[in-house]
C-alpha positions as CSV (number, residue, x, y, z in Angstrom):
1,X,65.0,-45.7,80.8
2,X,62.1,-45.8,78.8
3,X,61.3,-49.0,77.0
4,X,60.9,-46.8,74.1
5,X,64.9,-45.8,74.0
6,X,65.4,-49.5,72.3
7,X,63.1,-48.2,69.0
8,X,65.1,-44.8,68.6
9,X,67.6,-44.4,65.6
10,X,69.7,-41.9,64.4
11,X,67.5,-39.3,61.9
12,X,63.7,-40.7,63.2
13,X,61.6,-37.6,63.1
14,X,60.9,-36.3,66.6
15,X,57.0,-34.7,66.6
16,X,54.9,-33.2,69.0
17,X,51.6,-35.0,70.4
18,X,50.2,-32.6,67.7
19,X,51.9,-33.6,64.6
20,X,54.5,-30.7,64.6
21,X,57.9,-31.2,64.3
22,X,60.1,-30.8,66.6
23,X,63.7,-32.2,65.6
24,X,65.4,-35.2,64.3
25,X,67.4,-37.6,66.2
26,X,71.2,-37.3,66.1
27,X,71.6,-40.2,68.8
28,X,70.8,-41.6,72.6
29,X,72.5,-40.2,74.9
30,X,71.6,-41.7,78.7
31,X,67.9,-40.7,79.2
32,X,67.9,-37.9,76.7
33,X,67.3,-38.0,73.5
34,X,70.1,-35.7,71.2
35,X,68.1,-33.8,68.1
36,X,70.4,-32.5,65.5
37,X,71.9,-29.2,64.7
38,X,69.7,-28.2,62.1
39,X,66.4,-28.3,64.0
40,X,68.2,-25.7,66.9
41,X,65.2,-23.7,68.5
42,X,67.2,-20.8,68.6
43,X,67.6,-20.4,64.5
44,X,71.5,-20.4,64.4
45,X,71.8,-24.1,63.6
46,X,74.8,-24.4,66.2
47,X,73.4,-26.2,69.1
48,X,72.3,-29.9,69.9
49,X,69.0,-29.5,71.9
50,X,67.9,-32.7,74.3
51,X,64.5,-34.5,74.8
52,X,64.2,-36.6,77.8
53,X,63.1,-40.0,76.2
54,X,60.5,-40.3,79.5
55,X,58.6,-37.7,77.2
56,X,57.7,-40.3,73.9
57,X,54.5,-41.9,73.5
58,X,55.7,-43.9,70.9
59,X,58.1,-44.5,68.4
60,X,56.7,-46.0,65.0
61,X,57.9,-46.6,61.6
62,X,60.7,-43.7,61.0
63,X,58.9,-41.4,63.8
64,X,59.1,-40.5,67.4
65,X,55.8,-39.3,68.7
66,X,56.4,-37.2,72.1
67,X,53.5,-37.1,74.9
68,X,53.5,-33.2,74.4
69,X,52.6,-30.7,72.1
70,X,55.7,-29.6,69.3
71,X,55.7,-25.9,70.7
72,X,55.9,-27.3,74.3
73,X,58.5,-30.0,73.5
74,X,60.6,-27.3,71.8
75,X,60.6,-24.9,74.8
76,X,61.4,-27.4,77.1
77,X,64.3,-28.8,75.1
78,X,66.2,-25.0,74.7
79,X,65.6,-24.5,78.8
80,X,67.3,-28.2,79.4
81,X,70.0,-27.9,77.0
82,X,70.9,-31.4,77.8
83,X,73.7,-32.1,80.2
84,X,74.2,-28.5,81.2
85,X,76.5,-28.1,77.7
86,X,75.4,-27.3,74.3
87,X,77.8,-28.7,71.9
């Protein structure tokens, strides 16, 4: 696991390498990263959506800065949907 994963809290802002935002953390779950409800890429609000945490750069203040672009980080996370389950 990342040495990052130690720095992540519940509701840090998740952005892109570009600034954009990408989610907000619900909680840790193994290597992924869960993102809240609200920020679901597919606009119904229903689904977690994952981040691996081997994609942050860095984690500072109340922000996690991903090594990839928002729009990238968004499309990824819909295709992995986390465990295989979208809860």
């Amino acid at each position: 696991m990342s040495a990052h994963a130690s720095q992540i809290r519940e509701h840090m802002d998740v952005v892109g390498s570009d600034g954009g935002h990408v989610g907000t953390v619900d909680k840790l779950e193994g290597d992924q990263i869960k993102l809240t409800k609200r920020d679901d890429p597919d606009g119904s609000g229903q689904h977690h959506h994952y981040v691996p945490v081997s994609a942050v750069d860095a984690v500072n203040d109340n922000q996690v800065r991903l090594n990839m672009p928002a729009d990238r980080a968004r499309g990824m996370a819909t295709a992995m949907g986390g465990s295989g389950t979208k809860s």
